[in-house]
KOLGUZA-86657 format. One record per residue (C-alpha): residue in three letters; x, y, z. Coordinates in Angstrom, 1 decimal, decimal comma, m for minus. Example, Ala and Ser with C-alpha at 12.3 -4.5 7.8 and 13.67 -1.06 7.14 Angstrom:
% KOLGUZA-86657
(ALA; (12,3; m4,5; 7,8))
(SER; (13,7; m1,1; 7,1))
This chain:
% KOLGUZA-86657
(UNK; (m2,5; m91,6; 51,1))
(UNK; (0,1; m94,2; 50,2))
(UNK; (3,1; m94,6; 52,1))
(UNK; (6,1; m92,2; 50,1))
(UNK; (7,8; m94,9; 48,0))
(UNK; (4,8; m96,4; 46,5))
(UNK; (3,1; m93,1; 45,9))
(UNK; (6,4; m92,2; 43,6))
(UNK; (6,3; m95,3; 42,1))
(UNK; (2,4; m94,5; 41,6))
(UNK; (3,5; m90,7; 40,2))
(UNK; (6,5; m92,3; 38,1))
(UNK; (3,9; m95,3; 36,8))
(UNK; (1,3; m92,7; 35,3))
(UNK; (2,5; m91,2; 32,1))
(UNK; (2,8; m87,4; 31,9))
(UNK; (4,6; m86,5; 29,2))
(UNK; (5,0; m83,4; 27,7))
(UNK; (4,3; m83,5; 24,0))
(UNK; (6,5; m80,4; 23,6))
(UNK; (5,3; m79,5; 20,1))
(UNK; (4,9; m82,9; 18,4))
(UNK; (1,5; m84,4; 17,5))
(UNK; (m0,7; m85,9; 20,8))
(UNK; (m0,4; m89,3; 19,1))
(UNK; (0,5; m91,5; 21,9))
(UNK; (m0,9; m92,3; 25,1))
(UNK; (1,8; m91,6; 27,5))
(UNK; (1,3; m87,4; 26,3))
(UNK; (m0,6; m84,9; 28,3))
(UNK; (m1,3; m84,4; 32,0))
(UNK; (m4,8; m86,1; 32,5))
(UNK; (m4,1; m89,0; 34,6))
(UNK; (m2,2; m87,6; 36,8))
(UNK; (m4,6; m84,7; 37,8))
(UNK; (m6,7; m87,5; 37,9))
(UNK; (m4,4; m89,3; 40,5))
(UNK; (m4,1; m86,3; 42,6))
(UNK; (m7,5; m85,3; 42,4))
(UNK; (m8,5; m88,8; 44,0))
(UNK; (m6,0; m88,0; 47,0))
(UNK; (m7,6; m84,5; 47,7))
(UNK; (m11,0; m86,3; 48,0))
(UNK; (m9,4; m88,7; 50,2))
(UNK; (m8,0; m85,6; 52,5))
(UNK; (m11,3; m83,9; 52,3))
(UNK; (m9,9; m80,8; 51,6))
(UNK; (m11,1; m78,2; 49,0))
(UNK; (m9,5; m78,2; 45,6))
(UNK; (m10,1; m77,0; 41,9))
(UNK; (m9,3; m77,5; 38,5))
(UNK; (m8,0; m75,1; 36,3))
(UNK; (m8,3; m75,7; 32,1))
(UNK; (m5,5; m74,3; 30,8))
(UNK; (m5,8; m76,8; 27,6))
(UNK; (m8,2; m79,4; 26,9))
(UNK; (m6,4; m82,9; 29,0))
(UNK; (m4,6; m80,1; 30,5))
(UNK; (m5,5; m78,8; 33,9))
(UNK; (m3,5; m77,6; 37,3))
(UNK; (m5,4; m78,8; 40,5))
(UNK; (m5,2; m76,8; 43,5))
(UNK; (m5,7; m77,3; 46,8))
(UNK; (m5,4; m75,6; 50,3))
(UNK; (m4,7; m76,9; 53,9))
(UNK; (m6,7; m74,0; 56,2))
(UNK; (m5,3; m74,2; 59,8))
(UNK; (m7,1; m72,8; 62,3))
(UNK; (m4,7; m70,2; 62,8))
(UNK; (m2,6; m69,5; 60,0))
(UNK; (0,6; m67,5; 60,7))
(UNK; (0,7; m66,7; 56,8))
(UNK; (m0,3; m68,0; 53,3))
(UNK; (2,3; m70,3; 51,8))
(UNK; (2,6; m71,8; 48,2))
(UNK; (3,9; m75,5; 47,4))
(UNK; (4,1; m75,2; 43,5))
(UNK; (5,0; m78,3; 41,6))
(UNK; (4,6; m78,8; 37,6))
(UNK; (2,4; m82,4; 36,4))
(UNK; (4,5; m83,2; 33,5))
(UNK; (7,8; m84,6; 32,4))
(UNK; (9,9; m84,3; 29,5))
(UNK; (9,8; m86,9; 26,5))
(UNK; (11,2; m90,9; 27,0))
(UNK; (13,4; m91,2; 23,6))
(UNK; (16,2; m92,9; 24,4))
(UNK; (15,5; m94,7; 27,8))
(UNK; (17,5; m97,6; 28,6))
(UNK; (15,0; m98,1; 31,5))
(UNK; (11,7; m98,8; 31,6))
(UNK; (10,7; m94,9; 31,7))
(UNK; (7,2; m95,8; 33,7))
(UNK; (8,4; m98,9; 35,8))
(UNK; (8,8; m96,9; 39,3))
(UNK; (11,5; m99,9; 40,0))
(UNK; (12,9; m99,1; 43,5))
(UNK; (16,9; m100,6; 43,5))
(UNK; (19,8; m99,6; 46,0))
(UNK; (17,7; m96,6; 47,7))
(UNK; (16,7; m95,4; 44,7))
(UNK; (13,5; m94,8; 42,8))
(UNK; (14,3; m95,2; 38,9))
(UNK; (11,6; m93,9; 35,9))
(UNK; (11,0; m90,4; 34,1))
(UNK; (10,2; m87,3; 36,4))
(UNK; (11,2; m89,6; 39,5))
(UNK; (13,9; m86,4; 39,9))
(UNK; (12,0; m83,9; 37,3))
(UNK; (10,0; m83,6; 39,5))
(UNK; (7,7; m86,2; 40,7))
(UNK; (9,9; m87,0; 43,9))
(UNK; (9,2; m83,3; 44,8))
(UNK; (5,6; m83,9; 44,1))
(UNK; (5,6; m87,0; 46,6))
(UNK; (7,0; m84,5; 49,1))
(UNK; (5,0; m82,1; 48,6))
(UNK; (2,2; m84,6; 48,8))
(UNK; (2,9; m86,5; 51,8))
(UNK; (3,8; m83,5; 53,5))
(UNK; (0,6; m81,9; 52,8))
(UNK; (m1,1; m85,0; 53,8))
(UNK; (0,4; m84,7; 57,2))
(UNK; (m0,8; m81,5; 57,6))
(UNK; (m4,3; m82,5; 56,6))
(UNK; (m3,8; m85,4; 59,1))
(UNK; (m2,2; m83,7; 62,2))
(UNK; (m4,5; m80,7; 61,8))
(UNK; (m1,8; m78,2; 64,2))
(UNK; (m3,7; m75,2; 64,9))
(UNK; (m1,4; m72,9; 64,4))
(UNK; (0,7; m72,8; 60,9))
(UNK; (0,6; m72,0; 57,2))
(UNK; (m2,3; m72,3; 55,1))
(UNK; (m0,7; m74,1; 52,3))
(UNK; (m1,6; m73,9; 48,9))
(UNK; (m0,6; m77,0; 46,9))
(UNK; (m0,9; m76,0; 43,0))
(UNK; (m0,3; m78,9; 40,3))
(UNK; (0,3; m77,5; 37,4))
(UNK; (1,0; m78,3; 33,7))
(UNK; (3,5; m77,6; 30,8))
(UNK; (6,4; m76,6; 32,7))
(UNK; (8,8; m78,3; 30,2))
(UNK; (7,4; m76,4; 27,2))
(UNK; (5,5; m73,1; 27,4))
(UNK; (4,8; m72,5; 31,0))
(UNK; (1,4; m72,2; 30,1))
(UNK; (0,4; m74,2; 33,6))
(UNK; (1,9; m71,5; 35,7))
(UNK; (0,9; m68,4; 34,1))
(UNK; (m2,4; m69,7; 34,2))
(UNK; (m2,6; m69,9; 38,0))
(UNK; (m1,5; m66,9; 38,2))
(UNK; (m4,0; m65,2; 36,4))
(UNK; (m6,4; m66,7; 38,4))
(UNK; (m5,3; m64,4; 40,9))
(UNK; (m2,9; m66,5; 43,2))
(UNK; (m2,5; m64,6; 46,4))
(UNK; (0,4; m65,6; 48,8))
(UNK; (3,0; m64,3; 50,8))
(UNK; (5,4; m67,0; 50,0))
(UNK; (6,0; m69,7; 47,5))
(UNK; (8,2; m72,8; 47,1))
(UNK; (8,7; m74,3; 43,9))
(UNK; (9,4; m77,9; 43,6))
(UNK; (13,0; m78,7; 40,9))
(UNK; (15,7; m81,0; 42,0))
(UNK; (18,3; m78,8; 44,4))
(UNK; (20,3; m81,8; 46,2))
(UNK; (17,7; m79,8; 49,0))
(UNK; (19,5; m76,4; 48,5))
(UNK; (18,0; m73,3; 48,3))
(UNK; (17,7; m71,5; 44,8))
(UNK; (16,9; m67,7; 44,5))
(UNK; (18,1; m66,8; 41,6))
(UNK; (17,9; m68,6; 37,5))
(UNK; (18,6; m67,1; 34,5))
(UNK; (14,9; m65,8; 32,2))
(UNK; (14,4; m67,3; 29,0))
(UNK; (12,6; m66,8; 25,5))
(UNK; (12,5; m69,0; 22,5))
(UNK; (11,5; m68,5; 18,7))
(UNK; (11,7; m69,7; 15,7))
(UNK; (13,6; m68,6; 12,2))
(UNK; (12,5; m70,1; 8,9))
(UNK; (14,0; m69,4; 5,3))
(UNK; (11,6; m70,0; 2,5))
(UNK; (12,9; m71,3; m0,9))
(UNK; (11,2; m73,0; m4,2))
(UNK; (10,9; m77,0; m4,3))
(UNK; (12,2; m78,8; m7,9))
(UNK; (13,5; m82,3; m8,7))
(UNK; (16,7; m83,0; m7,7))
(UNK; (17,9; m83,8; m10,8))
(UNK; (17,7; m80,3; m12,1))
(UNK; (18,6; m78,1; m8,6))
(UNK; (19,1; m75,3; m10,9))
(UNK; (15,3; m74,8; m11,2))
(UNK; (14,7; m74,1; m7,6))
(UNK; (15,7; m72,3; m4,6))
(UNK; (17,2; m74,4; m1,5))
(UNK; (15,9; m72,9; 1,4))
(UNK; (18,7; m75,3; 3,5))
(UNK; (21,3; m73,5; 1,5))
(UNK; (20,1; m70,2; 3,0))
(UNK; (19,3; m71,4; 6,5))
(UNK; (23,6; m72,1; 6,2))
(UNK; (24,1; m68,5; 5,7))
(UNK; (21,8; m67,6; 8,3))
(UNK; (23,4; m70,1; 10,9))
(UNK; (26,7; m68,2; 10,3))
(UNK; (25,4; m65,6; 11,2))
(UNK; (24,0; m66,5; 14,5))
(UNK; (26,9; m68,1; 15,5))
(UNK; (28,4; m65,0; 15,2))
(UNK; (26,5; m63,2; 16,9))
(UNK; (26,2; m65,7; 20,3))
(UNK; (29,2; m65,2; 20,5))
(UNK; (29,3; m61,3; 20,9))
(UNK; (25,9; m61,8; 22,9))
(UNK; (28,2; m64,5; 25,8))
(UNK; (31,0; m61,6; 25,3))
(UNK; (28,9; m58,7; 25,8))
(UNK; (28,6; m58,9; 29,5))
(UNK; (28,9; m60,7; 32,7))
(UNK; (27,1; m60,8; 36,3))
(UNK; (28,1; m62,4; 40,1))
(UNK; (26,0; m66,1; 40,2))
(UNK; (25,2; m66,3; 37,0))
(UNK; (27,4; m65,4; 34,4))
(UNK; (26,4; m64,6; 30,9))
(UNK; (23,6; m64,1; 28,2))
(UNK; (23,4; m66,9; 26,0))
(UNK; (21,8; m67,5; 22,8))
(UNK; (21,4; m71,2; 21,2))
(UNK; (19,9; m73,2; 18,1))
(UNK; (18,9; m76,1; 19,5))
(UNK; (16,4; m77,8; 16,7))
(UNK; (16,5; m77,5; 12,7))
(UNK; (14,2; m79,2; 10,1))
(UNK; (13,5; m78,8; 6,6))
(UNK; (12,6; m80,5; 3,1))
(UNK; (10,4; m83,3; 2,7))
(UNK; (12,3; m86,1; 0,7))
(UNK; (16,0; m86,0; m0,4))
(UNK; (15,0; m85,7; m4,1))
(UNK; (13,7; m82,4; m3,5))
(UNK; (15,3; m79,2; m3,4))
(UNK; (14,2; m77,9; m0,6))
(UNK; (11,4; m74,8; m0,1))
(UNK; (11,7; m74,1; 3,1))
(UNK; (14,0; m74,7; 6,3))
(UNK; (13,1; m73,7; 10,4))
(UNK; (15,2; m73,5; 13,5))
(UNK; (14,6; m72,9; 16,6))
(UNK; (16,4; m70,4; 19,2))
(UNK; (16,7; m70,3; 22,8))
(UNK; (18,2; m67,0; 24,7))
(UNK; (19,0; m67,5; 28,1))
(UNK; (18,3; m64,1; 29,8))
(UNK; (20,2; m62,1; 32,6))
(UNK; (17,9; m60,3; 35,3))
(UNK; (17,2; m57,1; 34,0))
(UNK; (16,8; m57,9; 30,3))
(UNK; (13,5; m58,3; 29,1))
(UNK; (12,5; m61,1; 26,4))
(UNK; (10,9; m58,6; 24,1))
(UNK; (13,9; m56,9; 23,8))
(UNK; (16,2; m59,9; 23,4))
(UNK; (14,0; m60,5; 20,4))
(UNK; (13,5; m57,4; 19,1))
(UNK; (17,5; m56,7; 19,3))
(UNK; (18,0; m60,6; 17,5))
(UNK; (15,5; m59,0; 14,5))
(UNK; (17,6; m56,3; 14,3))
(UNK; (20,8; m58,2; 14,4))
(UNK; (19,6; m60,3; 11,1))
(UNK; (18,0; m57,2; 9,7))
(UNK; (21,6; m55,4; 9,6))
(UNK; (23,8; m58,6; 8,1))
(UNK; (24,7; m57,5; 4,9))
(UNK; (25,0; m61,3; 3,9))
(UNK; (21,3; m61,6; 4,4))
(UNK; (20,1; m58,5; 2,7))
(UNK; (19,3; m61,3; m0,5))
(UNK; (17,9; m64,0; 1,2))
(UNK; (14,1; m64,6; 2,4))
(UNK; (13,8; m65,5; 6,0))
(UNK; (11,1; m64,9; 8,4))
(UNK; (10,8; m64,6; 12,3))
(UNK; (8,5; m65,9; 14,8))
(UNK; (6,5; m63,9; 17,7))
(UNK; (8,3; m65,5; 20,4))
(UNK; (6,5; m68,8; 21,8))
(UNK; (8,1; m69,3; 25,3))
(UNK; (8,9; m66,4; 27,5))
(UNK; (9,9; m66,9; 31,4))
(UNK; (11,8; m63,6; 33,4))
(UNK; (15,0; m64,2; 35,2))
(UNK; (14,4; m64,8; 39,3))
(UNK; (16,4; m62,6; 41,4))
(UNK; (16,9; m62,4; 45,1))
(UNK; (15,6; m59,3; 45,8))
(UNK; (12,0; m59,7; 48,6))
(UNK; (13,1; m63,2; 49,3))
(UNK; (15,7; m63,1; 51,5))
(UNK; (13,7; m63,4; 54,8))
(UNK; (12,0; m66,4; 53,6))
(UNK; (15,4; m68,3; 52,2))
(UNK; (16,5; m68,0; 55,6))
(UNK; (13,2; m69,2; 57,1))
(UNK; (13,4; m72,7; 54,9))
(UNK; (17,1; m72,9; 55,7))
(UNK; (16,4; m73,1; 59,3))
(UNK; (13,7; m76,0; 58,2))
(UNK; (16,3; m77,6; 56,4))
(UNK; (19,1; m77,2; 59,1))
(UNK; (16,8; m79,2; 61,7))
(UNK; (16,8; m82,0; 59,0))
(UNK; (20,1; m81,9; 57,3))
(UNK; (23,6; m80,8; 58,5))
(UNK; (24,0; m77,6; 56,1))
(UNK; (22,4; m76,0; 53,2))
(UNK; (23,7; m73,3; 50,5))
(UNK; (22,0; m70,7; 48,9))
(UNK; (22,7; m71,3; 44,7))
(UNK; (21,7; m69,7; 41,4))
(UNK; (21,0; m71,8; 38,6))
(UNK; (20,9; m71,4; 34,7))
(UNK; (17,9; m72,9; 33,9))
(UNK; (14,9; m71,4; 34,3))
(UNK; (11,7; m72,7; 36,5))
(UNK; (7,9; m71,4; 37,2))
(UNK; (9,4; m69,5; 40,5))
(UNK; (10,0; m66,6; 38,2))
(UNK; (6,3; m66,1; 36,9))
(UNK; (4,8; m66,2; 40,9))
(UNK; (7,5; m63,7; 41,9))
(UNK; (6,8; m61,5; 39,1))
(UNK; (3,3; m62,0; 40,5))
(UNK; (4,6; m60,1; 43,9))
(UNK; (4,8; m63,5; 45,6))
(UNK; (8,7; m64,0; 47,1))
(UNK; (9,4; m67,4; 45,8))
(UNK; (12,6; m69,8; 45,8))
(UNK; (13,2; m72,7; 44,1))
(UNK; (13,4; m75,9; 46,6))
(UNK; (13,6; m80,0; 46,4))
(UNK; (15,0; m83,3; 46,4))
(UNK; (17,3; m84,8; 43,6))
(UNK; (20,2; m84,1; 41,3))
(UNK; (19,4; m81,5; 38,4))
(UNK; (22,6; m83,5; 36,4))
(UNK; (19,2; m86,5; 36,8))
(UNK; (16,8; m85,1; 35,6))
(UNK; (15,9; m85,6; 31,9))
(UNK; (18,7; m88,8; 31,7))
(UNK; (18,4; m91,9; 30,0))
(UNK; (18,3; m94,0; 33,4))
(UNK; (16,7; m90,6; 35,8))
(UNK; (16,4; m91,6; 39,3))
(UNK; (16,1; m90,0; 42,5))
(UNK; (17,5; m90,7; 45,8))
(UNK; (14,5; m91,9; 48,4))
(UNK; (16,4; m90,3; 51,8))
(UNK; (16,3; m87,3; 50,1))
(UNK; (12,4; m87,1; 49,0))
(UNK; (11,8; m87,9; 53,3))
(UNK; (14,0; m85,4; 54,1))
(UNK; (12,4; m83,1; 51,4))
(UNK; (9,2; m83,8; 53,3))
(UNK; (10,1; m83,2; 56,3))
(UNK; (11,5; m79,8; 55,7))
(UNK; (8,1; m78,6; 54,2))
(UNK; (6,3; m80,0; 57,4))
(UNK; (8,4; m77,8; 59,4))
(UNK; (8,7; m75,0; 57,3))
(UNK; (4,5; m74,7; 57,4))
(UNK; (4,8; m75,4; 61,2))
(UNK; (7,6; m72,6; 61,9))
(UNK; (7,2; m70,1; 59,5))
(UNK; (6,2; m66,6; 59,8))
(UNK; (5,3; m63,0; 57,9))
(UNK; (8,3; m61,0; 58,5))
């Protein structure tokens, strides 16, 4: 295994992006070489591993460190692929180390974490303690998207009494995110000539109407209610398209929505209640709109079952690190789909969520060895409560 700097840089070189709905026509999209990468270290370590299809170039890889006596089953989960590189002003896949720290896409979302999680496994492997966890280290794929990766694995019937899951936390503790669900709206209208508008319908037109509309109603949705740690429901468009030249009226226009969820609400309801909403405007009773099944669906993560095991990997990160806190977070992760799964699971790493997904994303290299460190302890201390 290569020494923790050059195996980010490694991570960071290979391109793993997530095509997030747009053709696969580059070579940088998809999770291949990577699961390639990290299936040559598992070979190295000799340890037993698998792949999972979840797509075609799309596989997690799992595999497991069996101590001799393991004090309980633990769960290092940590997603393959990054978001998209529009608008870099770095090179995205140039791993360039300046000033402590480690520049290139997913160095902080969340390859640093995967080093961690890495090297730390590999020191397990390596030091071969008797007594500890049996860690489970699952790579998987399309966290940024669909969360297809994780709902895979655990269908496959991932058993575990605990489970970390790798985002940037400045090396806090997370256990609790809002849920979330997306779908899409799309009004339909008849294509003419520009030159004689008269003689079509402008489905752009109508997608305004229907716009109003949601605005409207995000803004009773964010009114509606309020909880401790993490605030309210949210509702957002946050992609249109529509036409196909400027010198024709329009036939058809699509947005896309994203509804942040409070614990407790579930997505099919959110979407079921947003039908309704559009169902009832009486500014819409005219106009021809349809919507979507949603595509993306991901709970809210709540506390409850994973207290005991916060405060275990606080203790790990105390013996590293002066202090910790215990956060909740808006975003959502693939913690929520392994506790849903009866698995406690918190959300755990190095870097700066306010890096991830930048123009210049970087991550802080003391903070991916203390990251590491952490895990080795928290596999070497912890225990079924």
């Amino acid at each position: 295994m290569q020494p923790l700097p050059r195996l980010l840089a490694d991570l960071v070189a290979i391109p793993s992006v997530n095509p997030m709905g747009r053709p696969i026509d580059q070579p940088i999209y998809l999770e291949d070489r990577v699961t390639a990468y990290l299936e040559e270290c598992f070979r190295e370590l000799h340890v037993p591993y698998e792949r999972q299809v979840v797509q075609p170039r799309r596989e997690n890889i799992v595999a497991t460190f069996e101590p001799a006596e393991p004090t309980c089953t633990l769960v290092w989960e940590v997603h393959q692929d990054t978001v998209p590189v529009d608008a870099m002003t770095i090179d995205p896949f140039g791993g360039v180390i300046e000033g402590g720290r480690l520049y290139g896409r997913g160095a902080c979302d969340v390859k640093g974490s995967m080093a961690s999680m890495l090297t730390a496994f590999a020191r397990l492997v390596r030091d071969k303690p008797r007594k500890a966890a049996r860690v489970i280290l699952a790579c998987t794929v399309d966290e940024e998207h669909t969360f297809l990766g994780v709902q895979h694995l655990v269908k496959q019937g991932l058993k575990a009494d605990y489970a970390v899951v790798a985002e940037p936390t400045s090396l806090d503790i997370v256990d609790a995110h809002k849920g979330v669900v997306r779908w899409k709206v799309q009004t339909n209208g008849r294509a003419c000539h520009s030159s004689r508008p008269e003689d079509g319908i402008n489905a752009i037109y109508h997608m305004g109407q229907v716009l109003h509309v949601i605005e409207r109603y995000a803004e009773q949705l964010r009114a509606s209610r309020t909880i401790p740690r993490l605030g309210r429901p949210t509702l957002s468009v946050g992609r249109i398209e529509g036409g196909v030249s400027v010198n024709t009226v329009p036939d058809f226009s699509r947005i896309e929505i994203d509804r942040r969820l409070l614990p407790g609400e579930e997505p099919s309801v959110a979407h079921r209640q947003f039908v309704e909403m559009l169902a009832s405007a009486p500014e819409l009773r005219d106009r021809s709109y349809t919507v979507s099944e949603p595509w993306l669906s991901c709970p809210a993560l709540t506390p409850e079952g994973s207290d005991a095991f916060a405060r275990m990997l606080g203790e790990s990160i105390n013996r590293v690190k002066p202090s910790h806190q215990i956060r909740a977070v808006p975003f959502g992760t693939d913690a929520s789909t392994i506790r849903n799964a009866g698995i406690p699971a918190v959300v755990f790493g190095p870097g700066d969520i306010a890096q991830a997904h930048t123009c210049d994303e970087w991550i802080d290299l003391t903070e991916v060895e203390q990251a590491t460190e952490i895990l080795v302890g928290l596999a070497m201390t912890i225990e079924i409560v």
